[in-house]
Structure formats: C-alpha cells, structure tokens
N, C-alpha and C positions, 0 to 999 in steps of 0.2 A: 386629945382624949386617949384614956388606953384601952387597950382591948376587951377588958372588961366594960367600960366607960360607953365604947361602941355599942356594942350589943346589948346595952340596958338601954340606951338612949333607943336606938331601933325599934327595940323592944317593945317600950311605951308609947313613942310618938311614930313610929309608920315610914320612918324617914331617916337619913343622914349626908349631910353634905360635907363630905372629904374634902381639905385643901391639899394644892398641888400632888394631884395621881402624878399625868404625865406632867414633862417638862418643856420649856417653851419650840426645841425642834422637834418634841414627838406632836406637837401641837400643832407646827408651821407644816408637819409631813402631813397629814389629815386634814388641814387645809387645801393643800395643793391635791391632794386626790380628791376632797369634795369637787374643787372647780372643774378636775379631768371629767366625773364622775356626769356634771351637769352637761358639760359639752359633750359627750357620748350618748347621755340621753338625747340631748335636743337635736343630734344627730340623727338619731335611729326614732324621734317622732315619739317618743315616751315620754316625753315631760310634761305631765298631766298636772294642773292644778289639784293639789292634793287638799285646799281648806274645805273646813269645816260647813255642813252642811246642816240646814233646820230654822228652828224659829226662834234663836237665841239671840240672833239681828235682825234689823230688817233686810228684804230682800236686797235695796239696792248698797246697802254697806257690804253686805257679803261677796256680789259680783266685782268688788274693788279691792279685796281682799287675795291674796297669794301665799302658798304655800307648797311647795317642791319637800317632799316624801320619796325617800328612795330604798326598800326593802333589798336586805341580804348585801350590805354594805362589804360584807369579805369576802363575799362570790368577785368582788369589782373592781378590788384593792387589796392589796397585802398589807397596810398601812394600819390597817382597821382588823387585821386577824393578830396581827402584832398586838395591838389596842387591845384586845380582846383577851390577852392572856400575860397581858403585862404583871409583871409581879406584884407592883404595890395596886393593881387592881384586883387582884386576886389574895392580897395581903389580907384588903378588907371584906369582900367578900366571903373569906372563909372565918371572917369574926360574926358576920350576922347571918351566913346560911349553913355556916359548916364546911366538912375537910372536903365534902366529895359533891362539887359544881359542876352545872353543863350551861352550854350556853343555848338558850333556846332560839332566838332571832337576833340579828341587829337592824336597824334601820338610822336613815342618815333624813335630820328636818331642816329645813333651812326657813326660819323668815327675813324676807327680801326687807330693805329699809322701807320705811313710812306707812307699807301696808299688809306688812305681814301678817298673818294671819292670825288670830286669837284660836286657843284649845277651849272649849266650854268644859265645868268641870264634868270629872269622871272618874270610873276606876277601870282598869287596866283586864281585871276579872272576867267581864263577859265576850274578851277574845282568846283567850285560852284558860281554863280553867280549872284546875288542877286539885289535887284531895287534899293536901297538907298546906297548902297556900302561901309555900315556899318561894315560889315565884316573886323576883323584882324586875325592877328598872335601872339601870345604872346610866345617866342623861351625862354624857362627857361634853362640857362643854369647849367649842371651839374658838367660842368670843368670849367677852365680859355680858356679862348679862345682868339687867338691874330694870325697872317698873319700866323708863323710860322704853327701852327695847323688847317689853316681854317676855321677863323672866319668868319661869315656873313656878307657881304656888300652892303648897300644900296646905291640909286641913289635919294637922299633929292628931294623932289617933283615932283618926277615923277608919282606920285599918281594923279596929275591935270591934264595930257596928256589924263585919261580916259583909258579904256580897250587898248591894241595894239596888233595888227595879230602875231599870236605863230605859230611856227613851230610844226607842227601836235598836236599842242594843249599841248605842252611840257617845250617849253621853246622858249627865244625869238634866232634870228637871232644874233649867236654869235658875226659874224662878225663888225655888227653894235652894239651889247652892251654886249663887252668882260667883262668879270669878274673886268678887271682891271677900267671899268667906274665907277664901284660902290667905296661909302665911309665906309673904314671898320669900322666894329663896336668892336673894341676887349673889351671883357668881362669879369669878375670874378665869378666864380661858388657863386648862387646864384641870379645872374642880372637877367634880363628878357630886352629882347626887342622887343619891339611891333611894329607889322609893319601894317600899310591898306594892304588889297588884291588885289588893285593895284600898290603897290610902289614895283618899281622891284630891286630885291635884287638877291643872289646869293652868292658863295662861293666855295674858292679854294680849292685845292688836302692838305690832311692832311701830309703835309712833314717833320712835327716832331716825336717825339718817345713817344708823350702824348694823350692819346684817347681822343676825345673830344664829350661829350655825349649831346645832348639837347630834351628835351622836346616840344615839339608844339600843345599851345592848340588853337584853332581857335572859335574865341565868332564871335557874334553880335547884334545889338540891336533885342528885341524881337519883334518890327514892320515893318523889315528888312523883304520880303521876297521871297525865291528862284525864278527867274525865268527860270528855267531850271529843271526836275525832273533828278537831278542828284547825285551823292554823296552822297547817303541817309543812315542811318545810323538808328539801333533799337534807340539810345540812344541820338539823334540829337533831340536839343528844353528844354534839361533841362538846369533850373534857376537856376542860380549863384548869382543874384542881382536884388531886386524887383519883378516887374508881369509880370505876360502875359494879356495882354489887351484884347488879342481875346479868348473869350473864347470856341469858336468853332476850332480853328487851333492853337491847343497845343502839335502835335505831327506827325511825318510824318504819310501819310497812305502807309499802308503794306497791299500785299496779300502773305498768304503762298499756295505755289504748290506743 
C-alpha cells in the first residue's frame, strides 16, 4: 500500500497490519530480552499470571489458562526502546497519526503453548482516554501467529461506533461480541498491527504447541490529550517522531510520597 493507501485503509476500518517492520535479528534481539525479561521476573517473584478474569469462561477453564504481562518493556531492555523508535515503525506511524508522536506505554504478552490465554473482546479506551482518540496499538509480533496459536482479531470499523459500556471496565459483554465477531489478523514474526483504541479486537485460547509472544507499544499524537488522570507512567510523553508543541505539558506531573 502507499501512504495514501495506508491512512485511508486506517481511516475506515480501525486497523492495519504492516508486513516486515522489523527484520528477522531485530526479531531474535527481542526475543532473547523477553526470555531475560521472564527470568528476572521469576526471580524477583513478579511473575503474576496476568489472564483474563470474569464470566466469559467458565471458572475451571480460566484457572488452566496463563498469561505473563509485563508493563514498561524499555525500562527492562534497550531492545525494545530501539523497537520503539525504529524507523519503518515510525514510517508508518506518522502515515496514520501524523509528524508529531509520543509514545505512551509498552508492554510485553506472552501466551505460553496449549493454554495461553484468550483476550475477550474490547476496546483499548477505558484505560486511557484521550480527547482526539489519536491513540493506537502497535502489537509487534515476535512469533507467526494464526487461529491455531491465538492471533489477534479485529472488528474493521468498529472504531466509528465511539467509546461502548465495558464490563467493569475490562472487556466488553462477551455474549454480544464473542471472540468469534472479530476478523483475524494472522501474522509473521516481524509484522506489526496497529489498531485505534477504539476498534475492538480480542483473541483466542493458544491451542497450539508454539508460544506466541507480542510486543505492545501504544503512541499518540503529541496534541492528543488525556482526559482522565489515569494510566500514568514515569516514562509516558517521550518523542518518537517530531515535536511537542506544548511546551509547558511535556511530561506527566508526579508527586512522590
């Protein structure tokens, strides 16, 4: 697609899956830091089962269910702050949000083989939520990813419906937007796809024997902002592409207690 091509396609459907961002060693480098990454947590007693919680399963599939969640992925690694400002990531980025990006969070998913975790669908919205709803997702994947291992599935233009009521602010009402609404998106270690933070997306139980690892960095434009003091972050506001216009509101305000 071209640039133009890009950002129409975004435009309408909520979404777009770039092939080959990075290359297969910017790919094997971010592997081997996720693996550092798990072994430092499991060290330091952080390595919390991060799935999915509620009545989207029943209880005893959920307790057999795993998902390792690890926030602020370039506080951990340099690997991932590299990732983060890579050129052809930032090529595309500034075809659907514009010249002047920050990045707001990364975080690093991993589902383990055969019982990794499923996402119930959602939108991205009721954890930070911002006035211009500039805000994406950019899912770097680290494996190949396809139904078998629980690839990501969107719902093409659900992004223009606007914010809709989450189930205690988690995920939406499975019953009306099961897993199976969404269009999958299967992947090749390397891809990235970018979603709005409102296109609701989601992903099933990993039922293969192949771990499927992704990266998530979440941008937006730099005159995007928060209305909610939520989801704050030491490291929330740094530029990835172009300026910061404001030059008074370049960084969240912290108090330490």
């Amino acid at each position: 697609m071209s640039v133009n091509d890009n950002a129409q396609f975004y435009k309408e459907n909520g979404y777009l899956l770039a092939r080959g961002v990075y290359n297969e060693s910017e790919v094997q480098e971010m592997r081997a830091a996720v693996e550092q990454i798990v072994k430092r947590a499991a060290l330091a007693q952080a390595d919390d089962n991060h799935a999915w919680q509620g009545d989207f399963l029943p209880p005893e599939q959920l307790k057999k269910l795993v998902l390792k969640g690890f926030h602020d992925v370039h506080y951990h690694d340099a690997a991932f702050t590299r990732a983060a400002i890579h050129p052809r990531m930032v090529e595309v980025l500034n075809d659907l949000i514009g010249p002047n990006v920050q990045l707001h969070h990364s975080k690093m998913l991993v589902k383990p083989p055969a019982n990794g975790a499923a996402f119930p669908m959602h939108q991205d919205y009721p954890y930070f939520p911002h006035a211009n709803h500039s805000m994406l997702a950019a899912s770097v994947h680290l494996d190949d990813a396809d139904e078998e291992n629980g690839c990501l599935a969107v719902v093409p233009g659900s992004h223009l419906q606007g914010p809709l009521p989450h189930v205690g602010k988690y995920y939406l009402n499975h019953k009306e937007h099961p897993i199976s609404s969404g269009k999958l998106c299967p992947a090749k270690a390397g891809d990235v796809l970018f979603f709005n933070y409102l296109t609701i997306h989601g992903s099933d139980v990993n039922r293969s024997e192949r771990t499927r690892r992704n990266i998530l960095f979440q941008y937006r434009d730099a005159d995007d902002k928060p209305t909610e003091q939520v989801h704050f972050d030491w490291g929330m506001g740094l530029m990835v592409s172009g300026e910061n216009r404001d030059f008074l509101n370049v960084k969240p305000s912290f108090e330490l207690k």
